[in-house]
Every structure is written in structure tokens, then in C-alpha cells.
N, C-alpha and C positions, 0 to 999 in steps of 0.2 A: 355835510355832503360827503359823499362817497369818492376817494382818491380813485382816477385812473389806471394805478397800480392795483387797487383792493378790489377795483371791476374786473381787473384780469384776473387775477386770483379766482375770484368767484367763477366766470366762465369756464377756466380752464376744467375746474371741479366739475361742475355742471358735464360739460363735455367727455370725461372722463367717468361719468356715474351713467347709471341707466336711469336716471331720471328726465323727464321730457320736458318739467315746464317748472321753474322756479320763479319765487318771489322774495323780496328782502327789502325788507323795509326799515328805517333808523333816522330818529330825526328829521321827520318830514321829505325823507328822502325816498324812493321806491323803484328799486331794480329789478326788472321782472325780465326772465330770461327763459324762451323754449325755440325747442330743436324743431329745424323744419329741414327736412331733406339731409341731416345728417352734421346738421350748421347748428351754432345756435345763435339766434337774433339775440339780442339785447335792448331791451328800452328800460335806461334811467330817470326816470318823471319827480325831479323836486317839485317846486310850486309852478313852475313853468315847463311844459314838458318839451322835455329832448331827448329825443332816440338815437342811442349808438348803435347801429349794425356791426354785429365781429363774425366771421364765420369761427366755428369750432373752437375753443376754449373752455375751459370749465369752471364748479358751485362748489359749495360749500355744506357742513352737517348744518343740521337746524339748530338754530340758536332761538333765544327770546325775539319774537316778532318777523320769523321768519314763517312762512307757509312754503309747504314742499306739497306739490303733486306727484306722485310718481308714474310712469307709465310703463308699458313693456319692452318697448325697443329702447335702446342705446347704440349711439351712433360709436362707429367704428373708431380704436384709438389710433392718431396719427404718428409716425415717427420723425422727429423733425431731426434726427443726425441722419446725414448717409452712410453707405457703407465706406469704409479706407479709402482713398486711391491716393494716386503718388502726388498729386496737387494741393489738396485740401482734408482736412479731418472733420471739419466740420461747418454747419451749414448755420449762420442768421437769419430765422424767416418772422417775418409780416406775422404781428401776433395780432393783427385786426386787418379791415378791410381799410382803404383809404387811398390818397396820395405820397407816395415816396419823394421826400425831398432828401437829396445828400447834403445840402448846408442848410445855417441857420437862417440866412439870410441872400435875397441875388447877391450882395456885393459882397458877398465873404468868401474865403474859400471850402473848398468839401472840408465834412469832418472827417473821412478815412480815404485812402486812394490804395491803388493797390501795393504793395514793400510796406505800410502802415503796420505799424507795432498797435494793440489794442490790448486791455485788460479788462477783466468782468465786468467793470464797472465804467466802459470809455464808453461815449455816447459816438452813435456811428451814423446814424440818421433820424430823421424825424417822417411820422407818419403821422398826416392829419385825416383825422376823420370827423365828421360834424361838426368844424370850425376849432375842433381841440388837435392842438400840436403838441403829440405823442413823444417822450425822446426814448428813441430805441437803443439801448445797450450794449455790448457785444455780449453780456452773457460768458465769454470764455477768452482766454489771455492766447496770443500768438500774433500771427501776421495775414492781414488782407490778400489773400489772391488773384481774387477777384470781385467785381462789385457787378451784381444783375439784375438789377434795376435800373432805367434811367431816370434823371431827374426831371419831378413833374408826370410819372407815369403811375397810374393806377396800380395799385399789390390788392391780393388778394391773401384772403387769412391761409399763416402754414409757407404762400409762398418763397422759398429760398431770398436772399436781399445779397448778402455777401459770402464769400467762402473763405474760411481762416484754417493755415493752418497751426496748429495749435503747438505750444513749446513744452 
């Protein structure tokens, strides 16, 4: 079965090619992914099927047991850093659709607040989307600015989550 890290990988590709409708299959596993309105859906079907929705992310070159469609449009590349300003350097956004939780747990506390020191590898929230709880990374080393999202609130894919800025 297919890691939730290896499904982003693949979307983001996807997202980033002018290809419109992908398929990848591996070990009874089957990820088929096409762009609708500039997004791309995702449905993962092992033997029991379950659909992840992501917007925008992308695929991969064709490997053994992959089938690629190609088509003509290709949806727009997004840019997920903002430009400088005196607050933050840079931006954590929602690399799927889902619910933002800032802890692991109701009875724990947040994993980042704002003065929070973070490195590429500090997990800052979780985002669930069809019962799977995603941990989302900071991706980049500095300090939390700001956190925008609240917890328990719908993100959307791409959308900004924290602002860091960076050391």
C-alpha cells in the first residue's frame, strides 16, 4: 500500500505536468488521479475502495504498471512562498483538503504557538482527510509568527496554515 507521503509526491507531479488524468497501480494498490477545474482529485482504491480528495498537487514519469493519459491543458503552477515582508518569510500551507487540528490530542497541548522555534522536520499540525491523520511538517527552520487556522476548521489545498520566519 501506498505511503501518504508517496501520494503527495505523486499529486504534486501530476499537478505540475500538463497531464490531466493519471493512474498507478502497485501491489493491489490503485491511485488514479485527474484535474478537474485546475485541482486534482485523487482516489486511492486497494481492495476496499477509499477516495482521498487533494486539490492541486502533483505525478510522477511512467514507471512499470503505471498508465498515463495525457491531455492538453495543465492547470496553473501554484506558488506556495509569499513575497518578503517584515513579519514572516515564509508561508506552511495545507498540502490536501481536510480538517486542521493544531494538537495531537483535545487533552494535549498545540504542537507550535506563535515565538515556537520549528525545524524541517517539527511536525506543526495534523490534517485529516478521510479518517487519515496527516502530520504536517514545517518543511523550513525559524520561528512561528503566526498560526491561521483554527483548530477543527476546514483548509483547503495550498491554503497558508502558519507563517515562519525563517533563521
Amino acid at each position: 500500500m501506498l505511503k501518504v507521503q508517496e501520494i503527495r509526491e505523486l499529486i504534486k507531479l501530476v499537478d505540475q505536468s500538463a497531464i490531466d488524468e493519471f493512474t498507478y497501480e502497485s501491489d493491489g494498490t490503485s491511485v488514479s488521479m485527474k484535474k478537474s477545474n485546475g485541482q486534482v482529485v485523487t482516489s486511492n482504491a486497494p481492495k476496499h475502495v477509499e477516495a482521498v480528495e487533494q486539490s492541486a498537487e502533483p505525478a510522477k514519469p511512467a514507471e512499470p504498471g503505471v498508465k498515463v493519459e495525457q491531455k492538453t491543458e495543465s492547470a496553473p503552477a501554484e506558488s506556495s512562498a509569499p513575497e518578503n515582508t517584515t513579519d514572516f518569510d515564509y508561508e506552511i500551507v495545507s498540502p490536501m483538503v481536510g480538517t486542521f487540528y493544531a494538537k495531537p490530542n483535545p487533552e494535549s497541548d498545540a504542537y507550535v504557538k506563535p515565538g515556537s522555534q520549528v525545524e524541517t522536520d517539527t511536525v506543526v499540525c495534523i490534517v485529516e482527510a478521510m479518517k487519515l491523520f496527516n502530520e504536517i511538517e514545517a518543511e523550513t527552520s525559524g520561528e512561528i509568527t503566526e498560526i491561521l487556522a483554527e483548530d477543527g476548521e476546514l483548509v483547503e489545498y495550498g491554503q497558508p496554515l502558519f507563517r515562519v520566519k525563517t533563521n
